[in-house]
Backbone as a chain_set.jsonl record, in Angstrom:
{"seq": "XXXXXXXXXXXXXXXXXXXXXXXXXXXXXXXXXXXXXXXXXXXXXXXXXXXXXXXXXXXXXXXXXXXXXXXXXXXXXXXXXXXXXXXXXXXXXXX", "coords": {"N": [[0.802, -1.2, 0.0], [2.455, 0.809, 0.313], [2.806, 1.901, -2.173], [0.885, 2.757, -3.155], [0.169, 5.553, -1.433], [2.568, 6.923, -1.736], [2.246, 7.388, -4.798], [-0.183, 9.108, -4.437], [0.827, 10.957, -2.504], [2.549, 12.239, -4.144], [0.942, 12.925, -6.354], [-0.26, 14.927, -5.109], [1.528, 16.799, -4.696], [2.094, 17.599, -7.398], [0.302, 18.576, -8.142], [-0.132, 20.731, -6.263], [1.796, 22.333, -7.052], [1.478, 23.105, -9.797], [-1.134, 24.618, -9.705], [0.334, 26.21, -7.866], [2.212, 28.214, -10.1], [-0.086, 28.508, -11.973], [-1.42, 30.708, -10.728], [0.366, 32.386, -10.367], [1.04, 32.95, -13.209], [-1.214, 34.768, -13.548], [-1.016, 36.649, -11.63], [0.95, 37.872, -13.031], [-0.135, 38.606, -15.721], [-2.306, 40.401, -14.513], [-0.294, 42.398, -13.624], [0.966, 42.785, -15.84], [-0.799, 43.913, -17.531], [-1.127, 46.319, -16.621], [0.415, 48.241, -17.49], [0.784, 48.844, -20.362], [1.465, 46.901, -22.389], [2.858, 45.602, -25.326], [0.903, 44.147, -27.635], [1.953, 42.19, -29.402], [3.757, 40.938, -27.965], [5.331, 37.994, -27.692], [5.855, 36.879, -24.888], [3.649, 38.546, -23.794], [1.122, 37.646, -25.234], [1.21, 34.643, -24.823], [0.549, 35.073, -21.93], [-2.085, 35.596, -22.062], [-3.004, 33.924, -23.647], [-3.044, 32.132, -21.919], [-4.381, 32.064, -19.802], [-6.097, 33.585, -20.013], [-8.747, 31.329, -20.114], [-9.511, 30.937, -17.812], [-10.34, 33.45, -16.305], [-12.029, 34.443, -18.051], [-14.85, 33.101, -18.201], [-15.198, 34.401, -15.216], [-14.838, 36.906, -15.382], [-17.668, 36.84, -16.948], [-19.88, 36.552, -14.889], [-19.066, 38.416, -13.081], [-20.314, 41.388, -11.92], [-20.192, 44.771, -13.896], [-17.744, 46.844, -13.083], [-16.956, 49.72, -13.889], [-14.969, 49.724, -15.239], [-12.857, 48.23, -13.497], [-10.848, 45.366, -13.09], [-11.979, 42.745, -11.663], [-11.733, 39.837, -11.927], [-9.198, 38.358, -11.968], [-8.563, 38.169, -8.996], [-10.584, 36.597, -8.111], [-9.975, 34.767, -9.59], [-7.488, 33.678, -8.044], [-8.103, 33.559, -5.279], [-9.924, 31.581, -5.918], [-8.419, 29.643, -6.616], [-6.553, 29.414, -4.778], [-8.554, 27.57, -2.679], [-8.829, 25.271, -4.258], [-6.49, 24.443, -3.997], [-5.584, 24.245, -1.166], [-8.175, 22.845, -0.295], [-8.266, 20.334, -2.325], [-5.686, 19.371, -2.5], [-5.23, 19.095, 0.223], [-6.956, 17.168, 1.013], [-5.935, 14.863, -0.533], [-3.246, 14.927, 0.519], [-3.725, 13.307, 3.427], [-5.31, 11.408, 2.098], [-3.63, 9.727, 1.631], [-2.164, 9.242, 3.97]], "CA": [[0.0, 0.0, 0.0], [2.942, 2.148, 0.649], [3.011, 2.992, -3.105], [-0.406, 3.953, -3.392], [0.864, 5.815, -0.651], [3.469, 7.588, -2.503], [1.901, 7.777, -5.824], [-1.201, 10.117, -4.182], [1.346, 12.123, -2.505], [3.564, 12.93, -5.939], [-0.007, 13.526, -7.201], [-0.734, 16.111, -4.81], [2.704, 17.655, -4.865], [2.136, 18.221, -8.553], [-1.389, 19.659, -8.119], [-0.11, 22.223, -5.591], [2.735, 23.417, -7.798], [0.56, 23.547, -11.139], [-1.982, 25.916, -9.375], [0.795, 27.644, -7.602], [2.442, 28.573, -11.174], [-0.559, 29.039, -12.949], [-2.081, 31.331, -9.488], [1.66, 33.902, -10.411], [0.926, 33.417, -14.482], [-2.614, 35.002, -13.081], [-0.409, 37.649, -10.904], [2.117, 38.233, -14.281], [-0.945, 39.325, -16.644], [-2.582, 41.716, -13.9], [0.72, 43.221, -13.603], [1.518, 43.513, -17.245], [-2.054, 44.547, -17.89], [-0.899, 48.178, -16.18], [1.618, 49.095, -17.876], [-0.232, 48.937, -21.961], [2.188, 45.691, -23.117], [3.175, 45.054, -26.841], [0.258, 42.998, -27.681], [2.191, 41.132, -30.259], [5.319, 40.48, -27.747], [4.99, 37.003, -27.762], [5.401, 36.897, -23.64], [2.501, 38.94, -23.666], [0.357, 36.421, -26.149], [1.069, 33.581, -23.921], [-0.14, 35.171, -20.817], [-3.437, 36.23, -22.355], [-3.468, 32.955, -23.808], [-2.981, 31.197, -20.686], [-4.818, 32.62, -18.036], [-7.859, 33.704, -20.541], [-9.516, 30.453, -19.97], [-9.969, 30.843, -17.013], [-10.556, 34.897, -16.428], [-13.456, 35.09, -19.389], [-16.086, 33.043, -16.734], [-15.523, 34.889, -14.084], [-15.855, 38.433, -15.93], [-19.175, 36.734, -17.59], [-20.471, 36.231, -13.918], [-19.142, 38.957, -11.743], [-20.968, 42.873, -12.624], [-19.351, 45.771, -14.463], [-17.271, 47.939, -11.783], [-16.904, 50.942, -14.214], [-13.652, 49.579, -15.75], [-11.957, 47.527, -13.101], [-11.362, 43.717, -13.181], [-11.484, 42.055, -10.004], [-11.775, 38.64, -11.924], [-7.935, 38.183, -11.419], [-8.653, 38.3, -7.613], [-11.331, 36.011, -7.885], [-9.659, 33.013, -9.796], [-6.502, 33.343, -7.205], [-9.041, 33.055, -4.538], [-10.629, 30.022, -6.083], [-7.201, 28.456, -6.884], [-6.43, 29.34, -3.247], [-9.139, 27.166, -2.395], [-9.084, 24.435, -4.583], [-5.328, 23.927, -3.395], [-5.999, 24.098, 0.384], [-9.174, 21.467, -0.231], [-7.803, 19.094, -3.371], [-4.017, 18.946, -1.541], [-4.437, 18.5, 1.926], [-7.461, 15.851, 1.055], [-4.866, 14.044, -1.032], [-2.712, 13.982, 1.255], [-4.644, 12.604, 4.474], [-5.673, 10.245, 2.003], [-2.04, 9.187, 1.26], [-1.691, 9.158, 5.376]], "C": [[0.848, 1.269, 0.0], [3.39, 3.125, -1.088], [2.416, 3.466, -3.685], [-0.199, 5.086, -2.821], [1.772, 7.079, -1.325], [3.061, 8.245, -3.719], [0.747, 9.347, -5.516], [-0.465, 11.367, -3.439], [2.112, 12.798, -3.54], [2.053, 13.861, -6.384], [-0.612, 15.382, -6.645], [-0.042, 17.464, -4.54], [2.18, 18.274, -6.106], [1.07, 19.432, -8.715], [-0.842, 20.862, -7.704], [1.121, 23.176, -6.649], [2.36, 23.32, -9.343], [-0.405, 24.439, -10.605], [-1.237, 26.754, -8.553], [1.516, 28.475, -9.12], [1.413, 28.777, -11.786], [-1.192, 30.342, -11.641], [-0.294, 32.935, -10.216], [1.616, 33.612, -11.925], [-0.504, 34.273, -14.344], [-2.241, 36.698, -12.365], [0.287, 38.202, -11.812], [0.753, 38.967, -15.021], [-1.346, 40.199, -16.013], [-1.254, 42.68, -13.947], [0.733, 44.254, -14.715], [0.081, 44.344, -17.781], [-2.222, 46.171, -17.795], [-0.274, 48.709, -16.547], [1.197, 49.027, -19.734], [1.211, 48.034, -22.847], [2.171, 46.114, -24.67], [1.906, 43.756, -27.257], [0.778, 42.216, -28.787], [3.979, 40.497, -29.97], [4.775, 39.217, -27.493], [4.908, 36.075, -25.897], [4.369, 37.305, -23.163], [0.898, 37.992, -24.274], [0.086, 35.226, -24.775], [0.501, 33.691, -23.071], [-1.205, 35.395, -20.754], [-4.007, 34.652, -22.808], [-3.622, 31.469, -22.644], [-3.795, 31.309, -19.476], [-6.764, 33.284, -18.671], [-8.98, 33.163, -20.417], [-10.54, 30.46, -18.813], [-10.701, 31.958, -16.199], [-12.203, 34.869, -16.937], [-14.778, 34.685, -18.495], [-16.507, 33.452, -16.399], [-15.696, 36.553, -14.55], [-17.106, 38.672, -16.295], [-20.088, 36.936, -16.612], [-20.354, 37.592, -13.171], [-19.657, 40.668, -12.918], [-19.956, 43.747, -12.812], [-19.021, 46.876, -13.638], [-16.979, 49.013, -12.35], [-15.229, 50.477, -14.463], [-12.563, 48.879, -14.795], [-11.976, 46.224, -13.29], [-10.675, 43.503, -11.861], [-11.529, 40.184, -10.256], [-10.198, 37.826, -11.892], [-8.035, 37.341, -10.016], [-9.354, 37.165, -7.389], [-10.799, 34.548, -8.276], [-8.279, 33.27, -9.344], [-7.135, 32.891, -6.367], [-9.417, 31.613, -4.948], [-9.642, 28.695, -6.457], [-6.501, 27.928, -5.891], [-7.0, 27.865, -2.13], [-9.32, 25.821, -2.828], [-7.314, 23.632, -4.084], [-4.97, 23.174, -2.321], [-6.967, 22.491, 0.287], [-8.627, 20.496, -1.215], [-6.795, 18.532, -2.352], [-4.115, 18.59, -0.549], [-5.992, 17.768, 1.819], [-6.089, 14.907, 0.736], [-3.444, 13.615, -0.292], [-2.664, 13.58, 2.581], [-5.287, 11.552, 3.771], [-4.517, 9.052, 1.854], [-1.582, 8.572, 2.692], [-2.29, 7.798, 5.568]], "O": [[0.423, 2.408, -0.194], [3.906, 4.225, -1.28], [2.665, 4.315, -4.54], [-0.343, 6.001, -3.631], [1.323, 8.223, -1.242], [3.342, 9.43, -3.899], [0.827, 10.385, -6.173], [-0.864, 12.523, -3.583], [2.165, 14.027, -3.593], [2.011, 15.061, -6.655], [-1.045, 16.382, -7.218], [-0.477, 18.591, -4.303], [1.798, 19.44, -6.015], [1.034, 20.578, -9.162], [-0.903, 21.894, -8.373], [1.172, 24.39, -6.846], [3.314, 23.549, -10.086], [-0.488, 25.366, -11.411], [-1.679, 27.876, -8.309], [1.166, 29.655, -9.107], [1.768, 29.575, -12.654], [-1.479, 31.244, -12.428], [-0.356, 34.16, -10.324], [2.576, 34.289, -12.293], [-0.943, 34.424, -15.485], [-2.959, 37.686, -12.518], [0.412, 39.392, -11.525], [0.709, 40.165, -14.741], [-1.015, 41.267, -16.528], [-1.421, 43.813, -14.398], [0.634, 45.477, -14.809], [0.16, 45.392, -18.423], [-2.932, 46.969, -18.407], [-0.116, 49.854, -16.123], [2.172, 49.648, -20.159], [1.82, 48.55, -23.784], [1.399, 46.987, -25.068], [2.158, 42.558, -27.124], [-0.059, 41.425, -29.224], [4.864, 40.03, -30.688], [3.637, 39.246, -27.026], [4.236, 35.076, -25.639], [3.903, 36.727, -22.181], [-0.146, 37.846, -23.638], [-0.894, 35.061, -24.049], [-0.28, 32.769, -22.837], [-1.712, 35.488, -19.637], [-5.104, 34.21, -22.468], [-4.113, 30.341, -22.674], [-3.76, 30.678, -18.419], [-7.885, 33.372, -18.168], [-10.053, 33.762, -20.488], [-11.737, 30.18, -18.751], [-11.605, 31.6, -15.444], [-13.226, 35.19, -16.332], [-15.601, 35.514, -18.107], [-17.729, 33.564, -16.503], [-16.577, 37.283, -14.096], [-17.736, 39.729, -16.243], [-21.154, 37.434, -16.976], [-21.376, 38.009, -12.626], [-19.434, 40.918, -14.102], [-18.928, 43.692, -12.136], [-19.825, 47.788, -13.441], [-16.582, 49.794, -11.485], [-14.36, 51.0, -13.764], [-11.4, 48.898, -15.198], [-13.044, 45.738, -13.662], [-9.63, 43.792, -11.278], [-11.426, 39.359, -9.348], [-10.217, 36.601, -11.778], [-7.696, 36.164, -9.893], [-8.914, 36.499, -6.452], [-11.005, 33.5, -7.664], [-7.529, 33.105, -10.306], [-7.037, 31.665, -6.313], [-9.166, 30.632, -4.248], [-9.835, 27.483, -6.556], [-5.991, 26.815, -5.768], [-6.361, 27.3, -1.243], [-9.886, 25.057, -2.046], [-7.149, 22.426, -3.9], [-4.396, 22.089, -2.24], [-6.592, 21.381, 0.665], [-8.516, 19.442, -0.589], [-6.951, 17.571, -1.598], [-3.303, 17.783, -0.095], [-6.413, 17.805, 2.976], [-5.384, 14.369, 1.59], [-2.778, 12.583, -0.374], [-1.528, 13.46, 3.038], [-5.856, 10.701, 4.455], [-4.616, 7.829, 1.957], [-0.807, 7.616, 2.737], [-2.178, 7.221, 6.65]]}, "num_chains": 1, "name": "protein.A"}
């Protein structure tokens, strides 16, 4: 059992450091978002293309603040959350 054991903790290692890297590609586009980027620098592309997926949702859902986006805020929060609850199930189930 001890490499079920093992295998569910690797799994939940990986989890937490795929939503902490995509949680600071999430923190990289708000950034760059303030300063009026090169939209055809190809660092800029990626981060729009990476983090869009998940952004477009939560702008569809949350109401129009007169030009701010707080949907940034909202899918760190929920990545926050799915980290905390996915990870530390996974590994108490590993225990």
């Amino acid at each position: 059992m001890f490499i079920v054991s093992n295998f569910i903790l690797a799994l939940a290692d990986v989890i937490h450091l795929a939503l902490t890297l995509y949680m600071w590609l999430i923190i990289a586009r708000a950034i760059i978002s303030w300063i009026q980027p090169n939209p055809y620098n190809q660092i800029v592309q990626f981060l729009y293309r990476s983090t869009e997926p998940a952004l477009a949702p939560v702008r569809r859902i949350l109401p129009d603040l007169g030009g701010l986006d707080i949907s940034p805020i909202v899918v760190i929060f929920i990545i926050m959350f799915v980290d905390r609850f996915v990870v530390a199930t996974l590994r108490q189930m590993a225990m």
